[in-house]
Biotite code that builds the C-alpha atoms (Angstrom):
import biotite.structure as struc

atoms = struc.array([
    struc.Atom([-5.130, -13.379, -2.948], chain_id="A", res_id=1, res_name="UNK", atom_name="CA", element="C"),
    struc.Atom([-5.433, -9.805, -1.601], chain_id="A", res_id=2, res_name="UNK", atom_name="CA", element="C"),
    struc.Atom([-2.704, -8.240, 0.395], chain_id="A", res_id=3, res_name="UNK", atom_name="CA", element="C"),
    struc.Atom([-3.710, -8.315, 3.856], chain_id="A", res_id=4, res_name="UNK", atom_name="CA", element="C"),
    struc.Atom([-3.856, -4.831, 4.940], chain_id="A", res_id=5, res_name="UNK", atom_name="CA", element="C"),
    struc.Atom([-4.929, -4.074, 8.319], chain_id="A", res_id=6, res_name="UNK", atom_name="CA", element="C"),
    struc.Atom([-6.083, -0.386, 8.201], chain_id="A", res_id=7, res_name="UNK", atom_name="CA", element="C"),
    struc.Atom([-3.669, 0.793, 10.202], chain_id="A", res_id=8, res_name="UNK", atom_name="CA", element="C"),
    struc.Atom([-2.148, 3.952, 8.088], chain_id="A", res_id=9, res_name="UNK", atom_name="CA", element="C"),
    struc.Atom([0.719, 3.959, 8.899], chain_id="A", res_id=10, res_name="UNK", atom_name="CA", element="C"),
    struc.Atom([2.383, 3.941, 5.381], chain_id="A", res_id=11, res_name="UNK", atom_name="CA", element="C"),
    struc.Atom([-0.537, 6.663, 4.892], chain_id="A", res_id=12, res_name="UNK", atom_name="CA", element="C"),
    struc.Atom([1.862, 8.860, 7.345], chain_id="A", res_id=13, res_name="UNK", atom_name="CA", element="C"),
    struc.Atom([5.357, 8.226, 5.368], chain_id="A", res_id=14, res_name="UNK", atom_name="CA", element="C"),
    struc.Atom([4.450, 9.442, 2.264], chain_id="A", res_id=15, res_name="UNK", atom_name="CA", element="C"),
    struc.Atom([6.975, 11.782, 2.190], chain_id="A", res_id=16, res_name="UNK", atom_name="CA", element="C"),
    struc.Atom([9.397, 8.347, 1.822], chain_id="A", res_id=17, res_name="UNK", atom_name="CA", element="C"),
    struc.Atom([8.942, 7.979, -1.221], chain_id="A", res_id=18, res_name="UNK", atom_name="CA", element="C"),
    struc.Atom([9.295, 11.687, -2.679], chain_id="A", res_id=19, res_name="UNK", atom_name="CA", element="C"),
    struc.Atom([11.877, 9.693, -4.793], chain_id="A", res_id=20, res_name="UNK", atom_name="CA", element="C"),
    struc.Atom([9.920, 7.538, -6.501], chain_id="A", res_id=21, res_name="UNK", atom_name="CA", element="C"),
    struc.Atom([6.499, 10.052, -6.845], chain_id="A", res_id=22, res_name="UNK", atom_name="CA", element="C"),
    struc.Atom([5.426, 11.534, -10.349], chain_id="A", res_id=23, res_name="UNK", atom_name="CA", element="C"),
    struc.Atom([3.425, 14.414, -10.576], chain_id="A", res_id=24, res_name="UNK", atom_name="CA", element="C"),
    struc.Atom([3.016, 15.336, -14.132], chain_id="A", res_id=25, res_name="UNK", atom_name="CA", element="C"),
    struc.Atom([2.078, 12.089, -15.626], chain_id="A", res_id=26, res_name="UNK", atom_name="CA", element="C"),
    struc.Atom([-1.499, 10.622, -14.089], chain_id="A", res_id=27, res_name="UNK", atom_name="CA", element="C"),
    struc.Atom([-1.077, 7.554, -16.600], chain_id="A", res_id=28, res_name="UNK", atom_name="CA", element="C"),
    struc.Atom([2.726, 6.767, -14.409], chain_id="A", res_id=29, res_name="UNK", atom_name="CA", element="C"),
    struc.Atom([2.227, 3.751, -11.880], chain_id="A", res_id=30, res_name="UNK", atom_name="CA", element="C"),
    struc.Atom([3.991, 6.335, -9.587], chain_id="A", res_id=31, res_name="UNK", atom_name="CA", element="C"),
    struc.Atom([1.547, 8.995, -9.863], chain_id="A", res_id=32, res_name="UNK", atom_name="CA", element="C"),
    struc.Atom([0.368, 10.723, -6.696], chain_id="A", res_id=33, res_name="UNK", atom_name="CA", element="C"),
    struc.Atom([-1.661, 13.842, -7.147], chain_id="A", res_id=34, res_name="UNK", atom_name="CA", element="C"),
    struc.Atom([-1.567, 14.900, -3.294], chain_id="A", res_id=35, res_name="UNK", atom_name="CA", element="C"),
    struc.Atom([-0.116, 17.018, -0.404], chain_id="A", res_id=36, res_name="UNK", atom_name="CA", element="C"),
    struc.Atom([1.149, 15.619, 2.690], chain_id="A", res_id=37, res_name="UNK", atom_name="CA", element="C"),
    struc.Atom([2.469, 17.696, 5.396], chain_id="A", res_id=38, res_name="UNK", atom_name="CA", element="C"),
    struc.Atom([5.579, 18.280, 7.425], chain_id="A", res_id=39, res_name="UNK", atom_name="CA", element="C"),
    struc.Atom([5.542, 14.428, 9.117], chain_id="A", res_id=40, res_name="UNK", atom_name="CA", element="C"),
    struc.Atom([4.679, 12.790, 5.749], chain_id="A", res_id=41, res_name="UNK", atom_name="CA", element="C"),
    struc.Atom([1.196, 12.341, 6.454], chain_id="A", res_id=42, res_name="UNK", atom_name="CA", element="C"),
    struc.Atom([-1.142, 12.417, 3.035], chain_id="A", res_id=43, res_name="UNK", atom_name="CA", element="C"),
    struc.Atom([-3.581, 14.732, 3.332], chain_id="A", res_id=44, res_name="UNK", atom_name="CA", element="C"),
    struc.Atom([-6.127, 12.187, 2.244], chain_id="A", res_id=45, res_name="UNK", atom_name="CA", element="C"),
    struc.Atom([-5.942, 10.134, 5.717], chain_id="A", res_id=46, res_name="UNK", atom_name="CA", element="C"),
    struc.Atom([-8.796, 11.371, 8.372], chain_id="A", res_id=47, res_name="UNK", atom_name="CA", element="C"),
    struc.Atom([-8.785, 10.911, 12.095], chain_id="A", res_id=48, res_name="UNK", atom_name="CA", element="C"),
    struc.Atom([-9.624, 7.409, 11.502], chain_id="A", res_id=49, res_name="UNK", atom_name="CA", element="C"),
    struc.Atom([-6.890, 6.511, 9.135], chain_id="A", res_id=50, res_name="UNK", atom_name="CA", element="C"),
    struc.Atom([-9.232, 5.955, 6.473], chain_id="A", res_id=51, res_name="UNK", atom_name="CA", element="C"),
    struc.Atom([-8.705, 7.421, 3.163], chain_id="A", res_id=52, res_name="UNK", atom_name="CA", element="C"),
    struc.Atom([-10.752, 9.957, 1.889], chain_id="A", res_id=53, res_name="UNK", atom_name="CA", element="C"),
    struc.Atom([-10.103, 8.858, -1.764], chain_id="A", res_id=54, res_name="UNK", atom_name="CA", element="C"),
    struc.Atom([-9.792, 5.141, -0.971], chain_id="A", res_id=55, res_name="UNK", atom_name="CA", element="C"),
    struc.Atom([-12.192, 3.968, -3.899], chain_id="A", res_id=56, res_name="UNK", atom_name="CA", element="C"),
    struc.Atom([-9.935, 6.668, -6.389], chain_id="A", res_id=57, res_name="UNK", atom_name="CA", element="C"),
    struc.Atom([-6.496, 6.178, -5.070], chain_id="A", res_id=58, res_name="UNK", atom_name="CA", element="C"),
    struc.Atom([-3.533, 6.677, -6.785], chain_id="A", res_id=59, res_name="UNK", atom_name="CA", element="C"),
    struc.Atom([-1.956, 3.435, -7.657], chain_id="A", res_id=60, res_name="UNK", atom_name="CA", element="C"),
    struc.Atom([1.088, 3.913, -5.750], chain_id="A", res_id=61, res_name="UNK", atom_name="CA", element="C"),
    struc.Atom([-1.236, 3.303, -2.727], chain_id="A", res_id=62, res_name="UNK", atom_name="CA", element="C"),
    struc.Atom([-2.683, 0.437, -4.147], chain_id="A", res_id=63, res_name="UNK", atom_name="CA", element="C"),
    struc.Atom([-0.983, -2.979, -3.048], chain_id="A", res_id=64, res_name="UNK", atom_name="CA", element="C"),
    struc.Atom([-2.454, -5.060, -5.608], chain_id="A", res_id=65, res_name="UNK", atom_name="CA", element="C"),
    struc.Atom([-3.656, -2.962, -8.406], chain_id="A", res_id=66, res_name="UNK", atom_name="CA", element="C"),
    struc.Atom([0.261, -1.710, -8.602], chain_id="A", res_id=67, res_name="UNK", atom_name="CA", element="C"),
    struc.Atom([1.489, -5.870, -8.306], chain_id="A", res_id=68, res_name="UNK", atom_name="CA", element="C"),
    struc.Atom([-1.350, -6.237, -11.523], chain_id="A", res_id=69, res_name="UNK", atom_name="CA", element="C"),
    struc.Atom([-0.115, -2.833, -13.416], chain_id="A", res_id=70, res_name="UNK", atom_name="CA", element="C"),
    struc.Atom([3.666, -3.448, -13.180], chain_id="A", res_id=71, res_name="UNK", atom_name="CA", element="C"),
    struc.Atom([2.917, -7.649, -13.660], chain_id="A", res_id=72, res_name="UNK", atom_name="CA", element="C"),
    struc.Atom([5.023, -8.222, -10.989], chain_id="A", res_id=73, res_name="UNK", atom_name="CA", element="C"),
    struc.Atom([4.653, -11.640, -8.835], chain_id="A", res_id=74, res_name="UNK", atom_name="CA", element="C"),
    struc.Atom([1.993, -11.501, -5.910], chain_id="A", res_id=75, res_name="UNK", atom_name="CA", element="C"),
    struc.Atom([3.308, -13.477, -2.941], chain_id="A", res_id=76, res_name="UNK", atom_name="CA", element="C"),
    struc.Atom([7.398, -11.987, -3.652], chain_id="A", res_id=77, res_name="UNK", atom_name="CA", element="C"),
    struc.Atom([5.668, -8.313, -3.510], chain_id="A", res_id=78, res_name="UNK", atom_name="CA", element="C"),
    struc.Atom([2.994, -9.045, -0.920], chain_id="A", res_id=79, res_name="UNK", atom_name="CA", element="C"),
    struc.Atom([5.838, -10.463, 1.267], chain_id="A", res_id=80, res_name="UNK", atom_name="CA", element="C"),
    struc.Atom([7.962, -7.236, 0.374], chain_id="A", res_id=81, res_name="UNK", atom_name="CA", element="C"),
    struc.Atom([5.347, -5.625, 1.757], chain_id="A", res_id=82, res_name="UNK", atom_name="CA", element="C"),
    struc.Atom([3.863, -7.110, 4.529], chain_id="A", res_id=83, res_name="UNK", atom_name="CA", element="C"),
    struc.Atom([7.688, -7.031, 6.283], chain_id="A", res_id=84, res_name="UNK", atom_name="CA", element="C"),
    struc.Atom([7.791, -2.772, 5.716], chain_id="A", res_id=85, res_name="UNK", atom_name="CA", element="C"),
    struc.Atom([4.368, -3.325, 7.419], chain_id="A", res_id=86, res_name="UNK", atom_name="CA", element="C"),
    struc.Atom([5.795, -4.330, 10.541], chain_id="A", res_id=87, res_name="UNK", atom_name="CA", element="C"),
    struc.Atom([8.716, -2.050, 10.487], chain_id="A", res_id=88, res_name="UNK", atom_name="CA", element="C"),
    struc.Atom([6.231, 0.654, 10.844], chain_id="A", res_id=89, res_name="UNK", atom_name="CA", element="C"),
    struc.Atom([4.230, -0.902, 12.880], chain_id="A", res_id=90, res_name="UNK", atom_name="CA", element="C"),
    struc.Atom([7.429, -1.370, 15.032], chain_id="A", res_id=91, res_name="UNK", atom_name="CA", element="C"),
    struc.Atom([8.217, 2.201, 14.736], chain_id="A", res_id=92, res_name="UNK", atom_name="CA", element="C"),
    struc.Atom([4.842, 3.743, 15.639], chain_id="A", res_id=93, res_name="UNK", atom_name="CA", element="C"),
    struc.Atom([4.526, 1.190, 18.220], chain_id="A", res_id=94, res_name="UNK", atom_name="CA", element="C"),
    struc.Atom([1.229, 0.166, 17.042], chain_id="A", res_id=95, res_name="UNK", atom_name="CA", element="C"),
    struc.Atom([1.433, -3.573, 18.323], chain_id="A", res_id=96, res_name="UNK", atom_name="CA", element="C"),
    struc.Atom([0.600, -6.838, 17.048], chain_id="A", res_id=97, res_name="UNK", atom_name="CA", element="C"),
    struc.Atom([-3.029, -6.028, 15.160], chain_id="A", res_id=98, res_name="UNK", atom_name="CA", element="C"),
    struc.Atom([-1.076, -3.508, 13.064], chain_id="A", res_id=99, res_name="UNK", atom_name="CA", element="C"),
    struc.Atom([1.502, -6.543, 11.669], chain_id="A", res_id=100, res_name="UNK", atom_name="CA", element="C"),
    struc.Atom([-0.452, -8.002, 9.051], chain_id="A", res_id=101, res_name="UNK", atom_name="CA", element="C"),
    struc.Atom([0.616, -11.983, 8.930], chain_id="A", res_id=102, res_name="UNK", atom_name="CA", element="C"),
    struc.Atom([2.594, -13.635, 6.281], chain_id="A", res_id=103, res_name="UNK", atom_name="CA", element="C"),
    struc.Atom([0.526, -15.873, 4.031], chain_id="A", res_id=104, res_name="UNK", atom_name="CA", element="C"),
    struc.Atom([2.013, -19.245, 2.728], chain_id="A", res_id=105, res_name="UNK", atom_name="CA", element="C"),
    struc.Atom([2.984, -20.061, -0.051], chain_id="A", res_id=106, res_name="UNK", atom_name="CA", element="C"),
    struc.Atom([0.662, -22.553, -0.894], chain_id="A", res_id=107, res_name="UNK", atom_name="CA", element="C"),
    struc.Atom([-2.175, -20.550, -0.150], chain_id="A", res_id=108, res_name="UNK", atom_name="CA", element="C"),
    struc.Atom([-1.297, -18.487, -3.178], chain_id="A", res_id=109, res_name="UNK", atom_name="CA", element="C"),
    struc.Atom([-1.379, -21.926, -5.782], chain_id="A", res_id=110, res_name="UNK", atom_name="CA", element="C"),
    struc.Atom([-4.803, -22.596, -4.050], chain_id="A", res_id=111, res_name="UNK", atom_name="CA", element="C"),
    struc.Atom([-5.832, -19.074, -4.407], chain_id="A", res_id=112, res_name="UNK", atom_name="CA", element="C"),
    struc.Atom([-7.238, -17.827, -7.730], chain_id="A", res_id=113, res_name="UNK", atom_name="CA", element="C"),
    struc.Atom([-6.205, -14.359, -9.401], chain_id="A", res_id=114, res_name="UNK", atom_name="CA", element="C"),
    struc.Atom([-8.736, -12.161, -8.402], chain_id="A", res_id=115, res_name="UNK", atom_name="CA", element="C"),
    struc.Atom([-8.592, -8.824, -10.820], chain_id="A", res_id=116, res_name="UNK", atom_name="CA", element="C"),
    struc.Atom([-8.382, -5.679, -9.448], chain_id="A", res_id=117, res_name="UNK", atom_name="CA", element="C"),
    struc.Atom([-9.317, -3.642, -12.415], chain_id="A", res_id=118, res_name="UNK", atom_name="CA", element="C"),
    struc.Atom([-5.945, -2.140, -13.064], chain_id="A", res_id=119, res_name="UNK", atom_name="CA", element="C"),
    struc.Atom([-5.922, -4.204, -16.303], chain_id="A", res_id=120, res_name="UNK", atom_name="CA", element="C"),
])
């Protein structure tokens, strides 16, 4: 099961939350993140589109599931984690309902096969 991002970039804008937890002189540290954002937190990989520039390359810090797979942490606690900061910034940008990605059951997880994201 895949985290069910909806494109919407907004956690592409608060980088600059998680200064904190960011390494910079390490590329083999989960928490690696080689790039710039500017004064409102926004990476300096996201274009007018919200699309990364560096999706297929990006640091695994941005990476829902290749981080959940690196750090062997459980999939539906940490999707769940992170589907409900989803909607707080959705909330906060205003960015409505197709920005709140939806909560995925439980059992949709037992049915679901690991799927490997290559962090492995």
């Amino acid at each position: 099961m895949r985290f069910p991002c909806t494109g919407c970039g907004a956690c592409c804008w608060t980088i600059n939350r998680h200064e904190s937890h960011i390494v910079r002189d390490d590329p083999e540290h989960p928490f690696y993140f080689p790039y710039q954002w500017d004064e409102t937190g926004k990476c300096e990989n996201l274009d007018a589109d919200n699309k990364c520039r560096v999706y297929d390359s990006r640091p695994l810090l941005c990476n829902v599931d290749g981080l959940i797979d690196a750090l062997r942490l459980d999939r539906k606690t940490f999707h769940d984690v992170n589907i409900k900061s989803c909607w707080e910034l959705a909330d906060e940008f205003k960015l409505g309902e197709d920005a709140r990605p939806v909560m995925i059951p439980a059992e949709i997880y037992a049915e679901t096969p690991h799927e490997d994201t290559g962090f492995l």
